[in-house]
Backbone as CSV, one residue per row, in Angstrom:
resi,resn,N_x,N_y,N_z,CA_x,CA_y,CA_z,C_x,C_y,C_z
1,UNK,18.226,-6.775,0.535,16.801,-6.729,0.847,16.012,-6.734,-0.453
2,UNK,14.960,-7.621,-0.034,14.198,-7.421,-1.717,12.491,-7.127,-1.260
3,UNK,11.823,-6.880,-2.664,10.517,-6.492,-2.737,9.893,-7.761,-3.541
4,UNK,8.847,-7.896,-2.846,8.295,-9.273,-4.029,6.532,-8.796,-4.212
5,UNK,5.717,-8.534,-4.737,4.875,-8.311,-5.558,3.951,-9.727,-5.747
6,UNK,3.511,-10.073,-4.449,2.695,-11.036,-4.413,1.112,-11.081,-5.641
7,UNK,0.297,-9.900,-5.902,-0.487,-9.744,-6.911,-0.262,-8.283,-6.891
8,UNK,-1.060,-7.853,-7.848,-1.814,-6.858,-8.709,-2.282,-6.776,-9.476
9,UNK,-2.761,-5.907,-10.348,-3.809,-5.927,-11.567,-3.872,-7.026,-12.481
10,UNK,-2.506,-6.531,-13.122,-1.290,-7.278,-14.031,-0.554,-8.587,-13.579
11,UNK,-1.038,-9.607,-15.041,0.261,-10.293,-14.806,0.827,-10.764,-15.573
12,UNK,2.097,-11.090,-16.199,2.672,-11.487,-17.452,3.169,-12.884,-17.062
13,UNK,3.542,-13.693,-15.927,4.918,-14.422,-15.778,3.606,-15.474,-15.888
14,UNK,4.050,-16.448,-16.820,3.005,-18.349,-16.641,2.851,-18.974,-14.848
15,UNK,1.586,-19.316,-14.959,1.689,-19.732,-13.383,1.000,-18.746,-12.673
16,UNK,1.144,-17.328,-12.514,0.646,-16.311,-11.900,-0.850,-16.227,-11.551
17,UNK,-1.442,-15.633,-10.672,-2.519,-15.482,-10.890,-2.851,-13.286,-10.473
18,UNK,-3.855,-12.546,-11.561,-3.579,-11.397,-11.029,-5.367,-11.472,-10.307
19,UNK,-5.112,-9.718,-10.092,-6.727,-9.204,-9.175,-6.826,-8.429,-9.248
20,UNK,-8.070,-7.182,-8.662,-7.856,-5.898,-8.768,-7.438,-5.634,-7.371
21,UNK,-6.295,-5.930,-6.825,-5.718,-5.586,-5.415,-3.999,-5.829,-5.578
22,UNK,-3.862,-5.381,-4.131,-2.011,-5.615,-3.732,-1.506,-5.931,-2.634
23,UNK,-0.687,-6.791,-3.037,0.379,-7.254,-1.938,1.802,-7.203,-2.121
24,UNK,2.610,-6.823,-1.292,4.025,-6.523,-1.152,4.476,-7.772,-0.156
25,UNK,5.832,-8.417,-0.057,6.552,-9.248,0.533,7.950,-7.985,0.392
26,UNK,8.363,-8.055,2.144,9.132,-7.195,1.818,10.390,-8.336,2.717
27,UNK,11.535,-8.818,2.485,12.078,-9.584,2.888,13.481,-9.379,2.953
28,UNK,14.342,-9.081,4.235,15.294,-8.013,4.928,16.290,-9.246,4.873
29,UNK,15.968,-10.482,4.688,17.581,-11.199,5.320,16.742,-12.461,6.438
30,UNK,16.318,-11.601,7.321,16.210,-12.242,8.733,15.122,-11.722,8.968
31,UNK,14.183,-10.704,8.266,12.402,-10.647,8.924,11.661,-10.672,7.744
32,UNK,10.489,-11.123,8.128,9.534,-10.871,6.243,8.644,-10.589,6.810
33,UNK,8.263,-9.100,6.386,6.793,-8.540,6.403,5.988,-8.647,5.107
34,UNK,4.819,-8.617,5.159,3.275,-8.947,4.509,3.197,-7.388,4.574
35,UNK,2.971,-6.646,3.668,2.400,-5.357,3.567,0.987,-5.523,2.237
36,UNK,-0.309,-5.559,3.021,-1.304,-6.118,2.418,-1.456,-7.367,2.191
37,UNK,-2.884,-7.569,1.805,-3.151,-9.422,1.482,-3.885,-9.522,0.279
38,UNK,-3.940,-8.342,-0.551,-4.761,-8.769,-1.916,-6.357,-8.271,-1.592
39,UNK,-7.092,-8.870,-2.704,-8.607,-9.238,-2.332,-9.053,-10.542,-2.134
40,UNK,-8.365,-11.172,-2.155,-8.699,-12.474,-2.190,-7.573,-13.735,-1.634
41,UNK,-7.555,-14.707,-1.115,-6.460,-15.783,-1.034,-5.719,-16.041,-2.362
42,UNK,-5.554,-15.173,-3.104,-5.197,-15.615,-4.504,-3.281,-15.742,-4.154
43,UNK,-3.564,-14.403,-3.440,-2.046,-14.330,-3.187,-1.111,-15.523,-2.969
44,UNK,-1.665,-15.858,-1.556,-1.206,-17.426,-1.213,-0.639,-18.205,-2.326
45,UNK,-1.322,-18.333,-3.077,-1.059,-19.592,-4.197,-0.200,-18.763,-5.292
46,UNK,0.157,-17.398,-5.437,1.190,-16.936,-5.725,2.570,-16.888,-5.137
47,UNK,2.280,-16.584,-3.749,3.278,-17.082,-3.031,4.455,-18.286,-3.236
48,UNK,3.477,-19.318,-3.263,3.831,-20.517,-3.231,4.789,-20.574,-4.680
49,UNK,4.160,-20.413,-5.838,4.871,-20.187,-6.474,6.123,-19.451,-7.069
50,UNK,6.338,-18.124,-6.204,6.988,-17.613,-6.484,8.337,-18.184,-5.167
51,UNK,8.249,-19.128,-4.691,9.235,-19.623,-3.293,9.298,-19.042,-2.124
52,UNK,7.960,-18.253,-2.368,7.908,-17.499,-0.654,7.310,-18.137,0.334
53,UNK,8.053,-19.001,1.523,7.088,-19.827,2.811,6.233,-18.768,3.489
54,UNK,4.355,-19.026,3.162,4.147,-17.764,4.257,4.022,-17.831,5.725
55,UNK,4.584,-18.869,6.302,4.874,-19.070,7.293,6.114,-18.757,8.189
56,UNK,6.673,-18.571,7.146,7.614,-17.833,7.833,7.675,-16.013,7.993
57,UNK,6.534,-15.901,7.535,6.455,-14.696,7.525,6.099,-13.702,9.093
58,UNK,6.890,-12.769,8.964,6.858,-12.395,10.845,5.822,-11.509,11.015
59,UNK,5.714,-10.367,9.812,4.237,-9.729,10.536,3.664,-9.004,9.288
60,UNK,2.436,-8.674,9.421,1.810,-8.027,8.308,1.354,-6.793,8.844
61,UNK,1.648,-5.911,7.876,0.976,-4.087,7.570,-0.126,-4.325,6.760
62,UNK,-1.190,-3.546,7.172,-2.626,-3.370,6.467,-2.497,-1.705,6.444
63,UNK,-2.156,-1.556,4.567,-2.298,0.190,4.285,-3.367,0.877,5.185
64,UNK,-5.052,-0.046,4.610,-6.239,0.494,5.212,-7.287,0.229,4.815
65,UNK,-8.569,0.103,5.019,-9.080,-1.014,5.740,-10.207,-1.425,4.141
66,UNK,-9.987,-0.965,3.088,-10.269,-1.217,1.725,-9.989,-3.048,1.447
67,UNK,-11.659,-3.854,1.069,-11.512,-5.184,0.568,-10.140,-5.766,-0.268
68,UNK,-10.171,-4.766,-1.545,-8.717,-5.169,-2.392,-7.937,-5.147,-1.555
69,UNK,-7.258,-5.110,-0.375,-6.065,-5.272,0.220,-5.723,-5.621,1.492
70,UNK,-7.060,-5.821,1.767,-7.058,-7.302,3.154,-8.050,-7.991,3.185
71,UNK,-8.617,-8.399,1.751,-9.430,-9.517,1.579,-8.923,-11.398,1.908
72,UNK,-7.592,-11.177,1.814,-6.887,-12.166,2.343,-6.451,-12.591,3.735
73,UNK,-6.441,-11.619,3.936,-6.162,-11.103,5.346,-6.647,-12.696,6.365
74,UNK,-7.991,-12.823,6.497,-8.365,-14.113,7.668,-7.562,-15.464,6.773
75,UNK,-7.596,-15.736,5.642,-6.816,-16.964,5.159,-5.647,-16.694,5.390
76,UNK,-4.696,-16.196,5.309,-3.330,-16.297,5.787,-3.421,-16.277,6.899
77,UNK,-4.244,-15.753,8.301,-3.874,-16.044,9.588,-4.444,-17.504,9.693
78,UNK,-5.349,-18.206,8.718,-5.198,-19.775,9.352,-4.237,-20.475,8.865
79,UNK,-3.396,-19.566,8.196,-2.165,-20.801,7.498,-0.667,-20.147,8.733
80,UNK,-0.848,-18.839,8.624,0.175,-18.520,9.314,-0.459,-18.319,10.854
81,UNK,0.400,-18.440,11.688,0.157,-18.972,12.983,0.672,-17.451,14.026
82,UNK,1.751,-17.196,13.458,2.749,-15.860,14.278,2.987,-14.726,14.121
83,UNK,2.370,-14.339,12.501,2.538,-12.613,12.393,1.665,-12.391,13.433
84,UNK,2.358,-11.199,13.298,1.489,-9.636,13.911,0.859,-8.996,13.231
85,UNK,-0.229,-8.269,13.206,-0.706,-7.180,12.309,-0.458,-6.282,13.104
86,UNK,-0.339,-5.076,12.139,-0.283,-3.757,12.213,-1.174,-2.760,11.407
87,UNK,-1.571,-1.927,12.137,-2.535,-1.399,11.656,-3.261,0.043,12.324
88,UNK,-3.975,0.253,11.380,-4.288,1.557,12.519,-6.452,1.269,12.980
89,UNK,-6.636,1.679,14.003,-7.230,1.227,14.348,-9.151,1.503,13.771
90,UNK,-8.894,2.437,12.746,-9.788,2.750,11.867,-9.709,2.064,10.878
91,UNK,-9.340,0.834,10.781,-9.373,0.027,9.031,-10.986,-0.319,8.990
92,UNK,-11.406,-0.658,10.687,-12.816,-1.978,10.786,-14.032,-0.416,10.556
93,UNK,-13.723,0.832,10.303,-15.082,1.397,9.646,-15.825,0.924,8.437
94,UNK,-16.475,1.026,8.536,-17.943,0.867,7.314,-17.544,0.901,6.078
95,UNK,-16.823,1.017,5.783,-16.531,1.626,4.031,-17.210,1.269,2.935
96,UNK,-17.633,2.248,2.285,-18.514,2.116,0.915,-18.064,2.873,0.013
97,UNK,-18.702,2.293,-1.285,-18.556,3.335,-2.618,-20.113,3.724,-2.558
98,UNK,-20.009,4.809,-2.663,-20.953,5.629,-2.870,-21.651,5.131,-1.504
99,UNK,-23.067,5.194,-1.708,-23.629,4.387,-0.170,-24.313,3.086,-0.585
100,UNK,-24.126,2.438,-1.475,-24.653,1.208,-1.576,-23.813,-0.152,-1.669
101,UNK,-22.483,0.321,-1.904,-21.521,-1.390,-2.309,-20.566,-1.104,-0.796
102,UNK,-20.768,-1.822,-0.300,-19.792,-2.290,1.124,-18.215,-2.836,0.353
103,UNK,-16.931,-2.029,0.717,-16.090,-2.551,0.255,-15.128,-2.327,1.566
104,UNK,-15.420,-2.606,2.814,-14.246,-2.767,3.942,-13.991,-4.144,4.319
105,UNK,-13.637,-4.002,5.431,-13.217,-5.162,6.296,-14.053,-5.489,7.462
106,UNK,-14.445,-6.740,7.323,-15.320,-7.668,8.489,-14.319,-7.544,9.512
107,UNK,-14.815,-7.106,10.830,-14.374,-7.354,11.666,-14.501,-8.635,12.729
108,UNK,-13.309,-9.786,12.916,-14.010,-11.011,13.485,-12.791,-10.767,14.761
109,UNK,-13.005,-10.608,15.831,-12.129,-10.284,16.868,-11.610,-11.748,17.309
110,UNK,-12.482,-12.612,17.137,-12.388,-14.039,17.243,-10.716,-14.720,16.910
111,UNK,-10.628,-13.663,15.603,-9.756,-14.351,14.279,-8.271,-13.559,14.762
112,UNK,-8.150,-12.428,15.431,-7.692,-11.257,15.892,-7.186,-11.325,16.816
113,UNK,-7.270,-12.314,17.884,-7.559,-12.440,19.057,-5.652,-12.144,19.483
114,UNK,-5.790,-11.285,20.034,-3.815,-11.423,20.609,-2.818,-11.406,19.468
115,UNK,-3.084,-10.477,18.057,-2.806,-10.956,16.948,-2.274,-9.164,16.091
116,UNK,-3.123,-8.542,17.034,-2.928,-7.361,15.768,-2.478,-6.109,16.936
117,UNK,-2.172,-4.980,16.460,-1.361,-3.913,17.221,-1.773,-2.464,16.377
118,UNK,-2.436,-1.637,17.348,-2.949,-0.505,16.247,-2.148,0.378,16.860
119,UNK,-1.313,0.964,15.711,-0.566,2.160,16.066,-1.430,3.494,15.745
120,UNK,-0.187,4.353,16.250,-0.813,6.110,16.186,0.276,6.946,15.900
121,UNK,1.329,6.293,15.656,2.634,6.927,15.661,3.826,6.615,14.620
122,UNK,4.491,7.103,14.597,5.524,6.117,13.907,6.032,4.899,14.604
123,UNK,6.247,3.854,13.821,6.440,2.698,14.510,7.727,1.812,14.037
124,UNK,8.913,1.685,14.264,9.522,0.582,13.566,9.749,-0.797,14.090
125,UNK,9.527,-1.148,12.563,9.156,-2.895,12.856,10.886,-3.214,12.723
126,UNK,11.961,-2.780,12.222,13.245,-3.418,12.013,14.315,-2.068,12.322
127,UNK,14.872,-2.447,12.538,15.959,-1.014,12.077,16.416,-0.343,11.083
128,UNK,15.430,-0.723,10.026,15.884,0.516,8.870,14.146,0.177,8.079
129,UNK,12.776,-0.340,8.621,12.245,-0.104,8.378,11.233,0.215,9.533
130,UNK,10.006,1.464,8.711,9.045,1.981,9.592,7.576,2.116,8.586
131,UNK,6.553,2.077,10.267,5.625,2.445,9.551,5.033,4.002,9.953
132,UNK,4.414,4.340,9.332,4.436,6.144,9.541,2.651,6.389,9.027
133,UNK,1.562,6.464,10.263,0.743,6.772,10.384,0.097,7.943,9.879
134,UNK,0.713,9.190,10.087,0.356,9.985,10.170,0.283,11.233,8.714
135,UNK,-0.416,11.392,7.776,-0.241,12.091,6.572,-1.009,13.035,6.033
136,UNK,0.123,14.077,6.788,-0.790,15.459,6.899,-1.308,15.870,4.604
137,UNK,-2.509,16.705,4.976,-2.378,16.977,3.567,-2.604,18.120,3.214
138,UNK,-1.539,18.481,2.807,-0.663,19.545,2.584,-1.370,20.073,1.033
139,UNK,-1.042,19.091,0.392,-1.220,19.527,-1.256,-3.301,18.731,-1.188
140,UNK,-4.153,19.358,-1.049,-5.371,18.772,-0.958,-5.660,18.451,-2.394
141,UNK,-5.009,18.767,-3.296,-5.765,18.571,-4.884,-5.218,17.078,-5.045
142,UNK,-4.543,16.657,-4.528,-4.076,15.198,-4.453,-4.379,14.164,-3.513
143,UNK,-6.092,14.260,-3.862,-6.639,13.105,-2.374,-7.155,12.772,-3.631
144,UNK,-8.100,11.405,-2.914,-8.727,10.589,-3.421,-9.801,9.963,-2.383
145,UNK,-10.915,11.092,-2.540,-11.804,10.998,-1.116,-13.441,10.746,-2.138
146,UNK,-13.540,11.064,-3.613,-14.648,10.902,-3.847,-15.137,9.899,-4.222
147,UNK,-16.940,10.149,-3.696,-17.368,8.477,-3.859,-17.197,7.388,-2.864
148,UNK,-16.340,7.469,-1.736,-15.574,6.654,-0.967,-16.291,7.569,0.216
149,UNK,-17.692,6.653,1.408,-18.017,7.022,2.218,-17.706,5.788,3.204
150,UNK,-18.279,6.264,4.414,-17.989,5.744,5.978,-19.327,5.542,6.434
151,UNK,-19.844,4.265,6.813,-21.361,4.786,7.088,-21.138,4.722,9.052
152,UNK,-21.788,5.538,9.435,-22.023,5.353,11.293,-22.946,5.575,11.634
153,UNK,-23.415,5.949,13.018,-24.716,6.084,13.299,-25.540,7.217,13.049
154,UNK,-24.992,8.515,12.587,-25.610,9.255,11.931,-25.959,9.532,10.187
155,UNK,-25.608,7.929,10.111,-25.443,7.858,8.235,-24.064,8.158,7.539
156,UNK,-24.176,8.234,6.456,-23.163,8.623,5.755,-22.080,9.842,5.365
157,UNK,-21.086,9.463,5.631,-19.977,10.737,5.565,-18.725,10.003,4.881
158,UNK,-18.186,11.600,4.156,-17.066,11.093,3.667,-15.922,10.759,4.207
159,UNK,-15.475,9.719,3.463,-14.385,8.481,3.916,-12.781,9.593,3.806
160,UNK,-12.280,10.234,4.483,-11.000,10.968,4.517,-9.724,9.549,4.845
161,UNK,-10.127,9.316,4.722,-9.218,8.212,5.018,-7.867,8.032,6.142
162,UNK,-8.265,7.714,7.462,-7.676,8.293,8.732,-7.037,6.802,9.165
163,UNK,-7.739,5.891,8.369,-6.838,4.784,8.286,-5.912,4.231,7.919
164,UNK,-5.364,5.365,6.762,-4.598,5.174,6.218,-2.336,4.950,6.813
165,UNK,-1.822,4.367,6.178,-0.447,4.258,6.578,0.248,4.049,5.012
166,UNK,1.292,4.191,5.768,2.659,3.592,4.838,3.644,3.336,5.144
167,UNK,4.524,2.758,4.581,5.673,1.593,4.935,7.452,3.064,4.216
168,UNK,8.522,2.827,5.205,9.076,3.136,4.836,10.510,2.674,5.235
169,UNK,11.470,2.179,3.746,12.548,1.624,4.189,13.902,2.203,4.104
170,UNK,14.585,2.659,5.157,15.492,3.239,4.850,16.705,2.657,4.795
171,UNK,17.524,3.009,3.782,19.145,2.275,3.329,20.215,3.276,2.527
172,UNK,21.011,3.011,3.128,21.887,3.830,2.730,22.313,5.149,2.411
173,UNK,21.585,5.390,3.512,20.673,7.266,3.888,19.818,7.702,3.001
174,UNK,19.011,6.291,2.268,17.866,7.332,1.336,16.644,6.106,1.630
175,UNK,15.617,6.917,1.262,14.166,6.810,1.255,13.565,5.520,0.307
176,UNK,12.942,4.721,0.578,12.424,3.560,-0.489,11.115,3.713,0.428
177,UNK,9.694,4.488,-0.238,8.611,4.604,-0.072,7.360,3.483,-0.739
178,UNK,7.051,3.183,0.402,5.947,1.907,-0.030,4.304,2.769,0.134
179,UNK,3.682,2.645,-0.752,2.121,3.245,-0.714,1.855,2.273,-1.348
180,UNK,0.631,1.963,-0.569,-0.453,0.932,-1.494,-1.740,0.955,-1.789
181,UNK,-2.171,2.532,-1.696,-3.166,3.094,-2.656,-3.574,4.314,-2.727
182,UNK,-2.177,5.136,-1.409,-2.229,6.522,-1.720,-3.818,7.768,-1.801
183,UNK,-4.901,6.789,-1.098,-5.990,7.606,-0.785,-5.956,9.302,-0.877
184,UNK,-4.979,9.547,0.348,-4.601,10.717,0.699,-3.480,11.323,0.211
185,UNK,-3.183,10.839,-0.743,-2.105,11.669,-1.908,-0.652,11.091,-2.191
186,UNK,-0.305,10.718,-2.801,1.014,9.881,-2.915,2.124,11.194,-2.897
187,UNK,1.724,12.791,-3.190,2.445,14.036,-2.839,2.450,13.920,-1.112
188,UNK,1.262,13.691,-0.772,1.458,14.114,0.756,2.197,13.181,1.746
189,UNK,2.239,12.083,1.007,2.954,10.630,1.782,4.141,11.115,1.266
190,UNK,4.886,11.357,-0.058,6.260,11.526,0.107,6.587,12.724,0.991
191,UNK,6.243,14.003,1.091,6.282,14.646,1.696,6.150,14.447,3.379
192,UNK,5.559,13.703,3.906,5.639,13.172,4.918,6.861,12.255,5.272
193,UNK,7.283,11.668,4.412,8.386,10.847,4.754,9.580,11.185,4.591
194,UNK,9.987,12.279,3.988,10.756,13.442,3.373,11.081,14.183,4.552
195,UNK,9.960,14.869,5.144,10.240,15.666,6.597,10.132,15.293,8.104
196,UNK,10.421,13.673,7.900,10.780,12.729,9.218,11.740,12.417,8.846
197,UNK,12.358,11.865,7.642,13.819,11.606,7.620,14.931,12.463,7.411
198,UNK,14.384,13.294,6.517,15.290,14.233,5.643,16.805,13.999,4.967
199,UNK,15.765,12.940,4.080,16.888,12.403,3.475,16.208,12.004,2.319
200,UNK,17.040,11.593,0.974,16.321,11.822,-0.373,15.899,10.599,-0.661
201,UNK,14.908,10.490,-1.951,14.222,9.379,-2.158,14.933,8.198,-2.827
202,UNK,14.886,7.345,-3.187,15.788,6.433,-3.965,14.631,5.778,-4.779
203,UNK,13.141,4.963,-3.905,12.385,4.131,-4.696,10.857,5.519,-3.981
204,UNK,10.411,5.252,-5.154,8.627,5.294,-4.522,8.416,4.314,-5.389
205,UNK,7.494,3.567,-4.545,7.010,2.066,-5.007,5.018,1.767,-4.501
206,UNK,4.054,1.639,-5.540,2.536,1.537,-5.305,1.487,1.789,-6.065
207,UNK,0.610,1.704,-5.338,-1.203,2.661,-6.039,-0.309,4.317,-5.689
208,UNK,-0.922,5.028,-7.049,-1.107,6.519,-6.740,-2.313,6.971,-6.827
209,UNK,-3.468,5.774,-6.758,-4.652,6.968,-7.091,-4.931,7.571,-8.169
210,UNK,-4.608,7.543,-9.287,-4.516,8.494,-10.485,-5.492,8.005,-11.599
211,UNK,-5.713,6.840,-11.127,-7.345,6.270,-12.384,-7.893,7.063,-13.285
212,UNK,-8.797,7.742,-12.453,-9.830,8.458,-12.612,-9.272,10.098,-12.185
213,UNK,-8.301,10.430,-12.141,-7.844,11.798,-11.616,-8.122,12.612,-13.154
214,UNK,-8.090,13.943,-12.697,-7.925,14.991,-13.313,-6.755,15.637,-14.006
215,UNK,-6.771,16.520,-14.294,-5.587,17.771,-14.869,-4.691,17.822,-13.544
216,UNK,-6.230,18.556,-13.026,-5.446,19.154,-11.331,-4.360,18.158,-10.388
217,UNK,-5.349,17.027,-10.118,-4.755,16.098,-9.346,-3.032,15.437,-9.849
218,UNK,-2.838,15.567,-11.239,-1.730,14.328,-12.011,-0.699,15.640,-11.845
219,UNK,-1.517,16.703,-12.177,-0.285,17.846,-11.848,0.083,18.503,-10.960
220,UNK,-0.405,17.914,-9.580,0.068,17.899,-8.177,1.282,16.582,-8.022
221,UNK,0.690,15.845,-8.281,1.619,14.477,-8.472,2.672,14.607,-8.872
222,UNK,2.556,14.932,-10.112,4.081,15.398,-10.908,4.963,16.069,-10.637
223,UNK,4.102,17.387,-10.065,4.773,18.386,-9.921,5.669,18.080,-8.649
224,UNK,5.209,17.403,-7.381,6.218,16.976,-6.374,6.669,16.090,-6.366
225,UNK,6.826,14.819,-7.874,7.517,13.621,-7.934,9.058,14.764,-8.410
226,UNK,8.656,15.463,-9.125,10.130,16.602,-9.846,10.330,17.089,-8.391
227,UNK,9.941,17.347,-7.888,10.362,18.280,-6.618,11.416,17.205,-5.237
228,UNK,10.857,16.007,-5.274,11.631,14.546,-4.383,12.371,14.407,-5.204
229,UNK,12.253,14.004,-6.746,13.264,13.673,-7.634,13.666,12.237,-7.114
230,UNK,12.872,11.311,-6.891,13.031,10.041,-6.939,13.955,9.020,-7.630
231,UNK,14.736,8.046,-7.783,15.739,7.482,-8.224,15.291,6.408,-9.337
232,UNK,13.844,6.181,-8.524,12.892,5.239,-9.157,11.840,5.609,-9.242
233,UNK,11.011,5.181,-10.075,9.312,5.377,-9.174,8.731,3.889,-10.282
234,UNK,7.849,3.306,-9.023,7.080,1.743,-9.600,5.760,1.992,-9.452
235,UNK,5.355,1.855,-10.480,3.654,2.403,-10.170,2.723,0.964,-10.490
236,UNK,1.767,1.237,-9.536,0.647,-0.079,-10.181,-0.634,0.463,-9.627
237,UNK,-1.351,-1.131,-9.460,-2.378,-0.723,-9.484,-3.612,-0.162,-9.043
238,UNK,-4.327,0.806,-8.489,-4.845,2.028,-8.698,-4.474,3.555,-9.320
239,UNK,-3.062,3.189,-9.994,-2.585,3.944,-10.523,-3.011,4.336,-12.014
240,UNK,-3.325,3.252,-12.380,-4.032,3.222,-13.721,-3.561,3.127,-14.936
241,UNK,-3.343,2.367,-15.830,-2.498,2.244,-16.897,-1.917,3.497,-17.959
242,UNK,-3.679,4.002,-17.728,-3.166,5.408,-18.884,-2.347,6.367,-18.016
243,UNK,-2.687,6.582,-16.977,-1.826,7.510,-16.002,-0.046,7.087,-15.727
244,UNK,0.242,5.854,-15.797,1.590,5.427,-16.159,2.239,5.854,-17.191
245,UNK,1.378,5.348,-18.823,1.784,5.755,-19.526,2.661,7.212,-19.489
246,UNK,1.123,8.158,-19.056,1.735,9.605,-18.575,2.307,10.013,-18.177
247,UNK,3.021,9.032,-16.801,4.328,9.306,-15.488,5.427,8.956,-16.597
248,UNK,5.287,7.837,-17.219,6.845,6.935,-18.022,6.396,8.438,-19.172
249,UNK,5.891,8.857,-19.676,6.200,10.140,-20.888,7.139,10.897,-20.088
250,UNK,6.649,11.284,-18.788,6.927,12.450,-18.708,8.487,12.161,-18.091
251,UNK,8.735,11.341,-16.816,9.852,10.802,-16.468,10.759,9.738,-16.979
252,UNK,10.668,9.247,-17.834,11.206,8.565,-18.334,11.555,7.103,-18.223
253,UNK,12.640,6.556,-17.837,13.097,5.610,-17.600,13.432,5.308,-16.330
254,UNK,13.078,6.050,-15.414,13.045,5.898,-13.871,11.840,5.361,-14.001
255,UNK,10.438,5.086,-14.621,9.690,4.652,-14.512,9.289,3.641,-15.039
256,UNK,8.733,2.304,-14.027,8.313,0.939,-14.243,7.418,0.914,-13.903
257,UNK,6.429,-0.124,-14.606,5.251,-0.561,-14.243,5.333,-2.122,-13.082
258,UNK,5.144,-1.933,-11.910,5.223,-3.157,-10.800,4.147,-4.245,-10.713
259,UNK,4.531,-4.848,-11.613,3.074,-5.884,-11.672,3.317,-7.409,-10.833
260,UNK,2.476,-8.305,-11.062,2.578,-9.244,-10.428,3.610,-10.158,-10.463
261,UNK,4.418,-10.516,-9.833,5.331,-11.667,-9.527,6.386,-10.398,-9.640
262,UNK,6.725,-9.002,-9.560,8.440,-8.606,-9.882,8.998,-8.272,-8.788
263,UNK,10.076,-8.419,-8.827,11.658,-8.353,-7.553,11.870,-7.811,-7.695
264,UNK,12.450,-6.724,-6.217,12.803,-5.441,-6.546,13.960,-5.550,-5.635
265,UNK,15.449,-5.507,-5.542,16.627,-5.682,-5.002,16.814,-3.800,-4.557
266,UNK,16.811,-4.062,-3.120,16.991,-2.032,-2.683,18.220,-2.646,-1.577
C-alpha cells in the first residue's frame, strides 16, 4: 500500500506544481482513495504527472470543509465520474477568518447530486482502512480554533470545528494516522485512534496546526507524540516549517518533512 502526496506547500521534484493546501492518494492494490483536493485543480495536473489515473480513483475523504483542501473538489468530479465523497455533514458551514475573508466550501447540490455520503460514525471504506469522525478533546491546549469563525443566522461564532475527520490505516496490528490539518489537535486525533484500536502507532502522517502555536500548544503535541511513540511522524503543511524544524530537533530521525510529489510504502 502506498501514500502519494498529490500537493502541499513544498515542492522540490521538476515538473511539480506546490500551494498552500493538501492532498493525499492513498492506493491499497485494488481501491484508491482521494483524501482532500488541494485549493485549487493544481493537483490534477500533479497527478498526471506523477502516473496517478484520477479516474480510477474510487472515492474521496474531505478532512473539513476549509478552501485549501477542497478547492478542487468540483474539478475532479467533472473529470472523475464514480467516487464517492465522504464527509461529514458540517463541511458546507460559513467559514471565515476572522469575520471578513470567506474561506469554506460552496455548496452546489447540483454537482453532489447522488455523489457524497455524510457520516457520524466510524466508517470503513476497505478492510484495514477507516474513517473516524468523532474527536473528543481531551488535551484543549492543542486546538486550533482562533480567528477561525462560522457565520449563521445569529452572526458570528467560533468555528470548533465539528467537521472535522480523519483517515486511519491499519496494518499489521499498528496504526498509520492520516490528519490533514488537525484543527482540533493532532494530540486528540492520535488519542482517539489509539482508544478505538488499541494498538500502537507506526506512521502519523499531515497538518499539525503548529504555525502560529505557542509554548503551551507544541508542548501538548510533543508531549503525547513521546507518549504514542510513533515509528514515524511526516509533517507538512499547516505544520509550519519552523515548528518541524522543532519536532526533527527534538525527535529525531523518525521525522520527515512530506512535501509534494513523496511516496510513502506502509
Amino acid at each position: 500500500m502506498k501514500i502519494i502526496t498529490l500537493i502541499e506547500n513544498l515542492v522540490y521534484k521538476s515538473g511539480l506544481l506546490a500551494e498552500h493546501g493538501l492532498s493525499f492518494l492513498i492506493d491499497t492494490g485494488k481501491r484508491k482513495i482521494l483524501f482532500d483536493t488541494g485549493q485549487s485543480p493544481a493537483f490534477l495536473s500533479n497527478a498526471k504527472k506523477l502516473d496517478v489515473d484520477i479516474m480510477e480513483i474510487d472515492a474521496v475523504v474531505i478532512s473539513h470543509g476549509h478552501f485549501d483542501h477542497t478547492g478542487g473538489l468540483y474539478e475532479f468530479l467533472k473529470v472523475n465520474k464514480k467516487a464517492v465523497i465522504y464527509a461529514k455533514k458540517e463541511i458546507f458551514k460559513e467559514k471565515f477568518k476572522d469575520e471578513q475573508f470567506f474561506i469554506g466550501t460552496p455548496h452546489n447540490p447540483a454537482d453532489l447530486k447522488d455523489r457524497i455520503i455524510y457520516i457520524r460514525s466510524t466508517t470503513e471504506l476497505d478492510p484495514c482502512i477507516y474513517l473516524l469522525p468523532d474527536i473528543p478533546i481531551i488535551n484543549p491546549a492543542d486546538t486550533s480554533f482562533t480567528r477561525f469563525n462560522i457565520h449563521t443566522t445569529d452572526g458570528f461564532i467560533q468555528d470548533e470545528f465539528q467537521d472535522e475527520l480523519f483517515l486511519v490505516i491499519k496494518r499489521k496490528k499498528k496504526l498509520n494516522v492520516l490528519s490533514s490539518c488537525s484543527h482540533r489537535g493532532i494530540s486528540n486525533i492520535l488519542r482517539a485512534a489509539t482508544e478505538q484500536f488499541h494498538l500502537p502507532v507506526q506512521l502519523v502522517l499531515g497538518g499539525f496546526h503548529l504555525k502560529d502555536a505557542g509554548a503551551d500548544q507544541y508542548n501538548a503535541v510533543s508531549g503525547y507524540i513521546k507518549q504514542a511513540d510513533p515509528e514515524s511522524i511526516g509533517v507538512c503543511h499547516c505544520t509550519g516549517v519552523d515548528k518541524y524544524l522543532e519536532i526533527k530537533s527534538e525527535f529525531g530521525n523518525k521525522v520527515f518533512y512530506n512535501m509534494t510529489g513523496n511516496h510513502i510504502l506502509i
